[in-house]
MIVEX-386643 format. One record per residue (C-alpha): residue number from 1; x, y, z; residue in three letters. Coordinates in pm, whole numbers, padded with zeros to 5 digits, always signed. Example, Ala and Ser with C-alpha at 12.3 -4.5 7.8 and 13.67 -1.06 7.14 Angstrom:
// residues 2
+-----+--------+--------+--------+------+
!  nr !     px !     py !     pz ! rest !
+-----+--------+--------+--------+------+
!   1 ! +01230 ! -00450 ! +00780 !  ala !
!   2 ! +01367 ! -00106 ! +00714 !  ser !
+-----+--------+--------+--------+------+
// end
This chain:
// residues 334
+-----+--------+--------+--------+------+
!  nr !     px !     py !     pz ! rest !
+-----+--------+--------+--------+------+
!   1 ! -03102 ! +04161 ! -00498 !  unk !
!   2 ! -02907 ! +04357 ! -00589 !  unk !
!   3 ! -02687 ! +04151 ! -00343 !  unk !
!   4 ! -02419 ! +04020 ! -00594 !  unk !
!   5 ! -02369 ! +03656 ! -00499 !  unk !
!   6 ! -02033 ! +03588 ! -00626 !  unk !
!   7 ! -01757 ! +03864 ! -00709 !  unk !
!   8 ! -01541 ! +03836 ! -01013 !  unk !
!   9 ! -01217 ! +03940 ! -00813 !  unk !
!  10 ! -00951 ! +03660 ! -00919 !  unk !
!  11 ! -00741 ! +03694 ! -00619 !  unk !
!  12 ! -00454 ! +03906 ! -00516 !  unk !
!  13 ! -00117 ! +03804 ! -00623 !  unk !
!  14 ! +00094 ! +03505 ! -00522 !  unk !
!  15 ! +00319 ! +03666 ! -00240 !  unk !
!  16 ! +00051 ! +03924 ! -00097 !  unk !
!  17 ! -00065 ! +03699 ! +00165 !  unk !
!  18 ! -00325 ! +03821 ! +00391 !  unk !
!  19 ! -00530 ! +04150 ! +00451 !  unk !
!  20 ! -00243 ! +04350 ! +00533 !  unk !
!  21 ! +00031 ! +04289 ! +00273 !  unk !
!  22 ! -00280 ! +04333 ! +00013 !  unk !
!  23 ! -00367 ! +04667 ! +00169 !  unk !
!  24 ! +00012 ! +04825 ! +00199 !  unk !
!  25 ! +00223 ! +04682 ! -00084 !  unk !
!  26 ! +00009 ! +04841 ! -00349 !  unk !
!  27 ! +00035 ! +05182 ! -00162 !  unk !
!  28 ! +00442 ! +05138 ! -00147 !  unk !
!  29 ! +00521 ! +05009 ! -00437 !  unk !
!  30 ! +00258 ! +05127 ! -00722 !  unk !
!  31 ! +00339 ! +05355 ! -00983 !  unk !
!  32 ! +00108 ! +05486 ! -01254 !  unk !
!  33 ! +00261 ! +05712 ! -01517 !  unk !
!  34 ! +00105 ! +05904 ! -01777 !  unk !
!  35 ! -00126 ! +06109 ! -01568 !  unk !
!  36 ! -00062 ! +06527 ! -01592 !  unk !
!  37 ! -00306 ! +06663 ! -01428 !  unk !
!  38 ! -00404 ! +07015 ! -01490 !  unk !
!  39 ! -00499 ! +07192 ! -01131 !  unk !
!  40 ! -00769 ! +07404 ! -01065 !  unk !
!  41 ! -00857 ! +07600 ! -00744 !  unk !
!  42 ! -01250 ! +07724 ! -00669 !  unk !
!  43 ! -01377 ! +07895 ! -00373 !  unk !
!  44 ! -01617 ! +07725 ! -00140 !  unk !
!  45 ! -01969 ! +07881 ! -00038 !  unk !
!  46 ! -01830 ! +07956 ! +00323 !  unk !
!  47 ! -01547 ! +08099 ! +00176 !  unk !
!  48 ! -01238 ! +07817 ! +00173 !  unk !
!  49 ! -01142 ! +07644 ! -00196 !  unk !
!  50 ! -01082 ! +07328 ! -00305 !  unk !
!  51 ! -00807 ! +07228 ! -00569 !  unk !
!  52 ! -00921 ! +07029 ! -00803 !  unk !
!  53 ! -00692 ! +06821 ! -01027 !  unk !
!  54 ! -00874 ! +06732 ! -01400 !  unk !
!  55 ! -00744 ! +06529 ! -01692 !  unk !
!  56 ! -00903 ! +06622 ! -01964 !  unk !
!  57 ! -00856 ! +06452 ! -02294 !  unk !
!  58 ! -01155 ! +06516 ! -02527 !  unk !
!  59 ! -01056 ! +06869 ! -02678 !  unk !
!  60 ! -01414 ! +06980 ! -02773 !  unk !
!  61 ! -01254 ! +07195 ! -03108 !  unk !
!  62 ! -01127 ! +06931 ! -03307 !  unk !
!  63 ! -01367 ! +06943 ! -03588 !  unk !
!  64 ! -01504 ! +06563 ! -03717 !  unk !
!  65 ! -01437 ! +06463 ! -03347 !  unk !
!  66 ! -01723 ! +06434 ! -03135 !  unk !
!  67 ! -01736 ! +06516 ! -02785 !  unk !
!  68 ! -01840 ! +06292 ! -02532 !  unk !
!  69 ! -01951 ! +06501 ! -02248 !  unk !
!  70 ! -01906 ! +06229 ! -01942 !  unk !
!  71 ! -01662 ! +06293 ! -01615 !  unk !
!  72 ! -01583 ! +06097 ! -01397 !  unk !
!  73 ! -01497 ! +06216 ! -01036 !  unk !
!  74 ! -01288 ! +06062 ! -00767 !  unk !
!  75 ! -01263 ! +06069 ! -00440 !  unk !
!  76 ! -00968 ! +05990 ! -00204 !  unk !
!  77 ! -00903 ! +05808 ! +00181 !  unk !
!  78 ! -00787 ! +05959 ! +00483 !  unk !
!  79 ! -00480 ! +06191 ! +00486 !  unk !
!  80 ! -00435 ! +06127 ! +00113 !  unk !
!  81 ! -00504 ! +06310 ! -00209 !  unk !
!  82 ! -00526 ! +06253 ! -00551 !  unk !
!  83 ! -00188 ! +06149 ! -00625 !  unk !
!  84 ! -00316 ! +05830 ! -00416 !  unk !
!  85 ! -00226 ! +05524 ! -00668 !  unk !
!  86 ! -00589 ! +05431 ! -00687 !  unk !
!  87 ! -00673 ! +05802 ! -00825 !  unk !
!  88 ! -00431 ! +05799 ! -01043 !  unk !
!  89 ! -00514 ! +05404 ! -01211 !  unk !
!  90 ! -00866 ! +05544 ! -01144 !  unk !
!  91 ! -00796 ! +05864 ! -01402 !  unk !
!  92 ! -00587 ! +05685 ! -01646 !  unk !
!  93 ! -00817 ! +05414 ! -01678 !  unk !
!  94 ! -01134 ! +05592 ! -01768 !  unk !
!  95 ! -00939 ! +05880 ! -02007 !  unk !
!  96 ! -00886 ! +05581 ! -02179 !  unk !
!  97 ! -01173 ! +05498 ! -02242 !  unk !
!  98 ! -01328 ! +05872 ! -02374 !  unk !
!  99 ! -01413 ! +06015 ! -01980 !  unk !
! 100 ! -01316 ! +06354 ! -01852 !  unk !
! 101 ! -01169 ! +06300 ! -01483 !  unk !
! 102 ! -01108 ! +06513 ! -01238 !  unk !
! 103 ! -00984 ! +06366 ! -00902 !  unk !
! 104 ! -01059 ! +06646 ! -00645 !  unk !
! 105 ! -00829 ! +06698 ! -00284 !  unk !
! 106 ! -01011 ! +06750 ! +00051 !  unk !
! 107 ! -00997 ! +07086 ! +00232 !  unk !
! 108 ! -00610 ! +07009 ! +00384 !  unk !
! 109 ! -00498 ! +06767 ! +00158 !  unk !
! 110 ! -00347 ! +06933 ! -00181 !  unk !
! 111 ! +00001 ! +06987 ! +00017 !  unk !
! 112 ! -00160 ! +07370 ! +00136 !  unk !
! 113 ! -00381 ! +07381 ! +00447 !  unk !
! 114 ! -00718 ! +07531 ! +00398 !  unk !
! 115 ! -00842 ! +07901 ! +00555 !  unk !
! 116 ! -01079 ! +07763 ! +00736 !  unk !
! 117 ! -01101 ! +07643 ! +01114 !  unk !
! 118 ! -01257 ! +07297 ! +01008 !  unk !
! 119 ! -01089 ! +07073 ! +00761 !  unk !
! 120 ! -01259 ! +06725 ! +00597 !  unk !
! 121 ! -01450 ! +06451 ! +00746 !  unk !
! 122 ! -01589 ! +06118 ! +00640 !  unk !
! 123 ! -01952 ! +06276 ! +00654 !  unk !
! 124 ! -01866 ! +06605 ! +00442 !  unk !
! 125 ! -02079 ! +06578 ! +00146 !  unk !
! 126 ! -02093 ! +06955 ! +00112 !  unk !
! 127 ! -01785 ! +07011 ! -00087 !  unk !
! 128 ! -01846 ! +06696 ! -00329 !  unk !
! 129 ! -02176 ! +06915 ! -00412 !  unk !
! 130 ! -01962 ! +07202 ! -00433 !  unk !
! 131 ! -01729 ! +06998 ! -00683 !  unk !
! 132 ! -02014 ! +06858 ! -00901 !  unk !
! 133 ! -02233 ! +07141 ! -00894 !  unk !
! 134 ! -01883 ! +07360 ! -01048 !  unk !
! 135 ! -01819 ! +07074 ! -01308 !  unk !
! 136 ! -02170 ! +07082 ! -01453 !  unk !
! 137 ! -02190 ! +07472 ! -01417 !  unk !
! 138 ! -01873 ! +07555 ! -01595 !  unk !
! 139 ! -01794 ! +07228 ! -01832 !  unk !
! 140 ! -02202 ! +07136 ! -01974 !  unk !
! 141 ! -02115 ! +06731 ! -01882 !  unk !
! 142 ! -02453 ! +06526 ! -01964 !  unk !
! 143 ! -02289 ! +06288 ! -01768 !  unk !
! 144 ! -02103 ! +06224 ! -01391 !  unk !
! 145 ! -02003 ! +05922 ! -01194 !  unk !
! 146 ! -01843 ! +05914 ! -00882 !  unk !
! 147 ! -01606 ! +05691 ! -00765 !  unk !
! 148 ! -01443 ! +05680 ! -00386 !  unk !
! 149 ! -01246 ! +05489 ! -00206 !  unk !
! 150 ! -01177 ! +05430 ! +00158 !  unk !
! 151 ! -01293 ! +05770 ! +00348 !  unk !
! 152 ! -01424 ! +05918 ! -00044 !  unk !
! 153 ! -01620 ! +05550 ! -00055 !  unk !
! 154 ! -01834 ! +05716 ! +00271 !  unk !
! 155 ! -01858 ! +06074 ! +00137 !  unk !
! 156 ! -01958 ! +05957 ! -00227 !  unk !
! 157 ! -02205 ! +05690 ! -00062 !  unk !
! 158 ! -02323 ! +05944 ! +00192 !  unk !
! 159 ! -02363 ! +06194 ! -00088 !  unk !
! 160 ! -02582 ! +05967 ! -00298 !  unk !
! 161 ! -02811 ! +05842 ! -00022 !  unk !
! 162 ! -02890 ! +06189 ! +00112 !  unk !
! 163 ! -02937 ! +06346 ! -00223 !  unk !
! 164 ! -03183 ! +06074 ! -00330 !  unk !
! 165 ! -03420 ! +06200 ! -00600 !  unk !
! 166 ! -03282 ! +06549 ! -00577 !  unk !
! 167 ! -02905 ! +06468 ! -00717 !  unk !
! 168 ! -02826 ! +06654 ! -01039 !  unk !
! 169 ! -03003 ! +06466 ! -01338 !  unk !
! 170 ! -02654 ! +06399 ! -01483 !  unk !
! 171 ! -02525 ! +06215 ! -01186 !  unk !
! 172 ! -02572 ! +05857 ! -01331 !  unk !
! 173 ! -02407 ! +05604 ! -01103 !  unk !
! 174 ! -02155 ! +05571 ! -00844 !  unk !
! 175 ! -01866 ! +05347 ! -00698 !  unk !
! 176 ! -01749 ! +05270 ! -00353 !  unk !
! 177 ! -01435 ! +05056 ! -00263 !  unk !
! 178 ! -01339 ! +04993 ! +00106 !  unk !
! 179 ! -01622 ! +05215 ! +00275 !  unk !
! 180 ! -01605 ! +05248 ! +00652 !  unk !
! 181 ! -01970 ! +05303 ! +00621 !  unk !
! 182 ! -02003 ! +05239 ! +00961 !  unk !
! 183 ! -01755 ! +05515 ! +01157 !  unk !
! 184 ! -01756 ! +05404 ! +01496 !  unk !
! 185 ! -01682 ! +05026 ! +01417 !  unk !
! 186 ! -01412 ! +05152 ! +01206 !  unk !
! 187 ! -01266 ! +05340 ! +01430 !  unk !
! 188 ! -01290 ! +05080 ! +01689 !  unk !
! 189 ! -01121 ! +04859 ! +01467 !  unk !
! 190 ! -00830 ! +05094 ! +01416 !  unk !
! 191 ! -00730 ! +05023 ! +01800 !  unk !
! 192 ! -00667 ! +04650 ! +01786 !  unk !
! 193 ! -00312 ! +04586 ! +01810 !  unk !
! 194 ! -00281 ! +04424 ! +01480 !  unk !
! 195 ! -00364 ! +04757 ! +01305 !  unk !
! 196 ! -00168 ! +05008 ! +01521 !  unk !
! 197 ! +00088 ! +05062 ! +01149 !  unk !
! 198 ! -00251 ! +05238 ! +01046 !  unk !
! 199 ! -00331 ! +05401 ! +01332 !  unk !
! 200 ! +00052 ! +05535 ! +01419 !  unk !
! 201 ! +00037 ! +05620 ! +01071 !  unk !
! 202 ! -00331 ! +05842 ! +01057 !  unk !
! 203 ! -00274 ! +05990 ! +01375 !  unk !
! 204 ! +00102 ! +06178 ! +01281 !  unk !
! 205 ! -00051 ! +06310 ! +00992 !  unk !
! 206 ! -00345 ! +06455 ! +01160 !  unk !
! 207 ! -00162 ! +06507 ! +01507 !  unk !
! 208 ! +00062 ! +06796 ! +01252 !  unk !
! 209 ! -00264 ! +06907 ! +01067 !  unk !
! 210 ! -00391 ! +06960 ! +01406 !  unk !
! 211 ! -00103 ! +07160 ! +01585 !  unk !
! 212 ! -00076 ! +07368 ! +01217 !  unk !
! 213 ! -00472 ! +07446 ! +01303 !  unk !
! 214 ! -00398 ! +07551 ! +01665 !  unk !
! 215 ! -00143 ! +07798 ! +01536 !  unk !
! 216 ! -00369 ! +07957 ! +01272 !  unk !
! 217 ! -00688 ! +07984 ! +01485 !  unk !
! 218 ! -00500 ! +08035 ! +01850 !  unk !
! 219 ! -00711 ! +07975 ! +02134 !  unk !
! 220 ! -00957 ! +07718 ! +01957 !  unk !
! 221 ! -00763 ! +07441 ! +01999 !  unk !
! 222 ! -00566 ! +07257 ! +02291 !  unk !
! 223 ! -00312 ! +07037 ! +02164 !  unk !
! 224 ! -00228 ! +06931 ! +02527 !  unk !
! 225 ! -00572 ! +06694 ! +02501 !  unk !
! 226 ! -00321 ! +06423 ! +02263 !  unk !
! 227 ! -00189 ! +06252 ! +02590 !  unk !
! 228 ! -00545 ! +06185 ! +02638 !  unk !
! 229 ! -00581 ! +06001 ! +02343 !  unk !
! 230 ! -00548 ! +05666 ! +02437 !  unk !
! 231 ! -00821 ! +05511 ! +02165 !  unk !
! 232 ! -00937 ! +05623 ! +01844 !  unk !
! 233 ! -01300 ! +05725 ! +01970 !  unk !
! 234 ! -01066 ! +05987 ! +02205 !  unk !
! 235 ! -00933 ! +06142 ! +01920 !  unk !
! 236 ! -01285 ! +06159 ! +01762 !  unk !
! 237 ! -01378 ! +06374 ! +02060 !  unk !
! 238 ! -01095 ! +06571 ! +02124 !  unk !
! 239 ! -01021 ! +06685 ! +01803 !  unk !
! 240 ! -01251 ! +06552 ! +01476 !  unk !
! 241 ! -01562 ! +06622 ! +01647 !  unk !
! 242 ! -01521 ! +06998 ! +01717 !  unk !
! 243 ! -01309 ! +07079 ! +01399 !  unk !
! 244 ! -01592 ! +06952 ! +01213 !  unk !
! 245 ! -01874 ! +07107 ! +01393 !  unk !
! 246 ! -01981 ! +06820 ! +01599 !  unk !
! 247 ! -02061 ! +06836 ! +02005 !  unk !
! 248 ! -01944 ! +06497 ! +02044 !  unk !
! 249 ! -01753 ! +06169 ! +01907 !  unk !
! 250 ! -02093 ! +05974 ! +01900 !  unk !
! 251 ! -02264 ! +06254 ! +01738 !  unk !
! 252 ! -01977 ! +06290 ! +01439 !  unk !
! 253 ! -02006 ! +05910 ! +01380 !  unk !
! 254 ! -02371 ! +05905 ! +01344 !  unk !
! 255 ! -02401 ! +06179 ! +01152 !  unk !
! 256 ! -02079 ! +06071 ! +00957 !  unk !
! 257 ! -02141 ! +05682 ! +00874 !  unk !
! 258 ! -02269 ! +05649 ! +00502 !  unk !
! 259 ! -02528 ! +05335 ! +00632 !  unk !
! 260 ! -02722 ! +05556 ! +00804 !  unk !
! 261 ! -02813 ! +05709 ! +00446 !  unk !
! 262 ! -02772 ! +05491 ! +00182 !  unk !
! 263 ! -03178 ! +05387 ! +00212 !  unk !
! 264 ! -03228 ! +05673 ! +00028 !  unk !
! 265 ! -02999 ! +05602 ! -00286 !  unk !
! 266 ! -03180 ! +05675 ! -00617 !  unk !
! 267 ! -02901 ! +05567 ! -00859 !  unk !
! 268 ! -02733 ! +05262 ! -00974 !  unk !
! 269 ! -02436 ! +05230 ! -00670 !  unk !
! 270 ! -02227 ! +04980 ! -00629 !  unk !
! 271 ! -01999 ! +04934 ! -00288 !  unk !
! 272 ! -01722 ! +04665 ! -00291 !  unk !
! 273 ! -01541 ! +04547 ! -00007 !  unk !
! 274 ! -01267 ! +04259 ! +00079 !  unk !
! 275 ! -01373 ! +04016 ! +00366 !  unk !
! 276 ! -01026 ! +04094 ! +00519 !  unk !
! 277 ! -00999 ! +04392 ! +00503 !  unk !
! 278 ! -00808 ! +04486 ! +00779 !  unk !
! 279 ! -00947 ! +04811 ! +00949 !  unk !
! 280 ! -01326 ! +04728 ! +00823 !  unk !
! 281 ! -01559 ! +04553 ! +00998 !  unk !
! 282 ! -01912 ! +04346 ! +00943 !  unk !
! 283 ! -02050 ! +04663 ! +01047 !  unk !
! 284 ! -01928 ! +04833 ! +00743 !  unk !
! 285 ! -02098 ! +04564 ! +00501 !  unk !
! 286 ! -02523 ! +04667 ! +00470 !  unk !
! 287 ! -02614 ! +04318 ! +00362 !  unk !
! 288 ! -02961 ! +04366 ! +00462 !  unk !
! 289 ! -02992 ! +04727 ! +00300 !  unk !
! 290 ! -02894 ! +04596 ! -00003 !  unk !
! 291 ! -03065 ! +04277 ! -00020 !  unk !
! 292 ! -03430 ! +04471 ! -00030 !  unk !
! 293 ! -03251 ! +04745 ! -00217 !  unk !
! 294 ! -03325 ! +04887 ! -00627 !  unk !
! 295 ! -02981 ! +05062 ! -00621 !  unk !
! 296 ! -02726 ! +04964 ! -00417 !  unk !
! 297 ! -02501 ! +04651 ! -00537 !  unk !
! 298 ! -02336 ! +04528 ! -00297 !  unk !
! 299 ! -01977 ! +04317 ! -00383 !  unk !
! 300 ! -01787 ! +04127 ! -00102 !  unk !
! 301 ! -01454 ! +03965 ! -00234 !  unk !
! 302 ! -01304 ! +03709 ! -00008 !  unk !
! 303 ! -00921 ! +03909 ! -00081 !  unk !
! 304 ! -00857 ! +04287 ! -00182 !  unk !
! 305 ! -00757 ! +04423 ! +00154 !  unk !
! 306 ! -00824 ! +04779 ! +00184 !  unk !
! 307 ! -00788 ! +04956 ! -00148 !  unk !
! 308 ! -00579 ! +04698 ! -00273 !  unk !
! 309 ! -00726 ! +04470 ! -00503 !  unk !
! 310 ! -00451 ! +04390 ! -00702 !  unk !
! 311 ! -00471 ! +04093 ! -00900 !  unk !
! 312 ! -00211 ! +03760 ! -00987 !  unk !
! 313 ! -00196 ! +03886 ! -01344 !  unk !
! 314 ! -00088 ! +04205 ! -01266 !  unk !
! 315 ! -00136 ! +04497 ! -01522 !  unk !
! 316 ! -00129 ! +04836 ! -01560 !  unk !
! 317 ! -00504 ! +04895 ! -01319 !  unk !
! 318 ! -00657 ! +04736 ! -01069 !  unk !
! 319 ! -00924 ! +04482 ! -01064 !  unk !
! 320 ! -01101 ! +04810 ! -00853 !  unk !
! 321 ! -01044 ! +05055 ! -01164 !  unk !
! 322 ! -01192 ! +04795 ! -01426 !  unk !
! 323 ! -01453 ! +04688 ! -01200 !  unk !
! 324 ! -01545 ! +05039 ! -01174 !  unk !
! 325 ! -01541 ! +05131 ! -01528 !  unk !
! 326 ! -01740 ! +04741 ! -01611 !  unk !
! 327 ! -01981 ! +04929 ! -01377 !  unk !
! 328 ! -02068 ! +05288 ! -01503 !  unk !
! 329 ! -02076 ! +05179 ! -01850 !  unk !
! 330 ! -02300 ! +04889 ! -01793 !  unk !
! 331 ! -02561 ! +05122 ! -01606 !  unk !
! 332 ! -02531 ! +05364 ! -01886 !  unk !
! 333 ! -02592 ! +05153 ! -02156 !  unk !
! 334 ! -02935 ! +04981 ! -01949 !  unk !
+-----+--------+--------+--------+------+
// end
């Protein structure tokens, strides 16, 4: 406990067959309409900014209409952003349902590259506190959640852990699908041949992010290092490790992997994962964390893939999005 011993994910749908067709498809072929987001850029403490995208729908002057001060906040994977599919269900779902959302873009990843020399990692919780701590400041919520996925699973689990007691009051409860909680194993994972489509795919995106970075900051960079990148953990020391302020690969994964903080979780949390999911591992799964744990849930579904979790019925969201909402609420109204 709080182990959940059977998940209430129906299955994914009739032709998605296997991990990987349940991970992609819903990437390619998803559309969610409806969502116009209104964007908002802040500054950073060390002097970059962050766009954040919000979709607001309770307009605080209608008189006779009360205003329920909650926000949600979402957090996106690896070289995406928050017009990611899952964001978007995500934000559409809960305005639905009377939240604020606001679905916020990692330094790099709002389609203009940040000032900075470092970018975003799966460790950075500093600019989710930056992002909460300007949502309570300037919009009075009495309530947050968070909700990540993928890479945002990590930071939002990594965020909760290390905060422990000393989160804002009004952070009630947060959600975690497809967490590489463990950094090292999922890198690792990422260099098996059956997952080189993800790992082509991750390393163009950052491989361009990369050479863009050795042009603004000349001299602090040398791109020439890519033909040594032969596994993932290469590119990890290369390149994500001293970007993000790191002396090594085995340092940024340690410091980086959300198990080695989610002891210290001091709200309701809940982390789902698929059992084949591709590009996570056993690793990634802290079955005995959460066996002996108050606050984290843990949810393994035997299908999903990563970020998928679409479901035979279909729909307009997710199984992920409702399971997420079934969540918050629930913990709000205990």
């Amino acid at each position: 406990m709080p182990l959940i011993p059977k998940s209430s994910y129906p299955g994914p749908p009739f032709l998605q067959r296997g991990g990987h067709l349940q991970s992609i498809l819903p990437g390619l072929f998803r559309r969610v309409k409806g969502v116009d987001y209104q964007r908002e850029r802040i500054e950073t403490p060390d002097g970059d900014f962050l766009d954040l995208d919000w979709l607001q729908k309770n307009v605080a002057h209608l008189k006779g209409v009360p205003r329920l001060r909650r926000l949600v906040i979402i957090t996106h994977g690896l070289e995406s952003n928050s017009g990611a599919s899952y964001c978007l269900g995500t934000v559409k779902l809960f305005a639905q349902n009377g939240w604020d959302a606001l679905a916020w873009n990692c330094r790099s990843c709002s389609g203009e590259m940040n000032r900075k020399f470092r970018m975003y990692h799966h460790g950075d919780t500093e600019d989710i506190s930056t992002v909460v701590n300007h949502a309570l400041a300037t919009r009075g919520y009495d309530t947050v959640v968070l909700i990540g996925y993928s890479m945002g699973g990590n930071i939002t689990l990594k965020y909760v852990g290390t905060g422990g007691e000393n989160l804002p009051p009004q952070v009630r409860a947060a959600v975690a699908f497809s967490a590489p909680c463990d950094i090292r194993a999922g890198s690792d994972v990422l260099d098996r041949w059956g997952n080189w489509i993800y790992k082509a795919r991750f390393l163009a995106f950052l491989k361009k992010k990369i050479r863009q970075k050795a042009r603004q900051f000349p001299g602090r960079l040398d791109v020439s290092k890519f033909k040594l990148v032969k596994r993932w953990y290469d590119f990890d020391e290369h390149f994500s490790a001293p970007i993000c302020g790191f002396a090594s690969a085995d340092e940024f994964h340690q410091q980086a992997s959300a198990k080695n903080f989610v002891a210290g979780t001091r709200i309701p949390t809940l982390l789902v994962s698929a059992l084949n999911d591709p590009i996570l591992t056993s690793e990634c799964f802290p079955l005995e964390i959460a066996r002996e744990h108050l606050f984290l849930h843990l949810e393994l579904t035997s299908g999903g893939g990563h970020c998928g979790f679409q479901t035979r019925r279909g729909g307009e969201f997710s199984w992920a999005e409702r399971r997420a909402l079934e969540f918050v609420e629930g913990c709000l109204e205990e």
